[in-house]
C-alpha positions in Angstrom: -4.3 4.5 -2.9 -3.9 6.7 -6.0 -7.0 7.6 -7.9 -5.1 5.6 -11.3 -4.4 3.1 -9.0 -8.4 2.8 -8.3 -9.5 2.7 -12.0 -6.4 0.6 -13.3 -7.9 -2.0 -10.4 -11.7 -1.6 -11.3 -10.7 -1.9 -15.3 -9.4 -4.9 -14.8 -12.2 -6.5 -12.8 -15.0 -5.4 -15.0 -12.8 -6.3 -18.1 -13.6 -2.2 -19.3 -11.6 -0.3 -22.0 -10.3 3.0 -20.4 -11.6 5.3 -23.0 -15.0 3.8 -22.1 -14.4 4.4 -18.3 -14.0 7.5 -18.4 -16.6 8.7 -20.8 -19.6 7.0 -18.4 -17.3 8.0 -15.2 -17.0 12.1 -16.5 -18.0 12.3 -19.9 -14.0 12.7 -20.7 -12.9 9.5 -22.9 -9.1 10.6 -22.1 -9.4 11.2 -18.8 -7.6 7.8 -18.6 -4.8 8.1 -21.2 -4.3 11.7 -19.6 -3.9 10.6 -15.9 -1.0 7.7 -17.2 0.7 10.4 -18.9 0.5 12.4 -15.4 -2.3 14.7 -15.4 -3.6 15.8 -11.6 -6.9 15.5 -11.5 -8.5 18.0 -8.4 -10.5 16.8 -5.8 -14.0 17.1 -7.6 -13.1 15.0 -10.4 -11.7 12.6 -7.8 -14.7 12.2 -6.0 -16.5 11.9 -9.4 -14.6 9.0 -10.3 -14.4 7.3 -7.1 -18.4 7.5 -6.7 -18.9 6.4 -10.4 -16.9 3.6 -9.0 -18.7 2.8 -5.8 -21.6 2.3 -7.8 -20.8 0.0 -10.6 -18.6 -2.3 -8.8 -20.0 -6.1 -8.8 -21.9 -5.1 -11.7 -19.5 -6.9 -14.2 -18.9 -6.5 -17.2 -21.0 -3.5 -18.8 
């Protein structure tokens, strides 16, 4: 599964804007507007994400 495919999925569970996401996630409120438009993120930024997610899931809405 696609990191996009990760945060589109945890957005839409916690009811989070995108710009908002990634700003807590790496301090980069594009980062989400960026990776629809096709931006590659590297593997550090992808384990970034994917830990900030792994920790606030089943926290709802924040």
């Amino acid at each position: 599964m696609s990191v996009l495919v990760k945060i589109n999925h945890y957005l839409r569970q916690t009811d989070m804007g995108a710009a908002t996401f990634g700003r807590r996630a790496v301090n980069d409120s594009r980062l989400v507007a960026d990776l629809r438009r096709g931006r590659q993120p590297r593997a550090g930024l992808v384990a970034r994400i994917e830990a900030f997610i792994a920790n606030t899931s089943g926290r709802g809405r924040s």
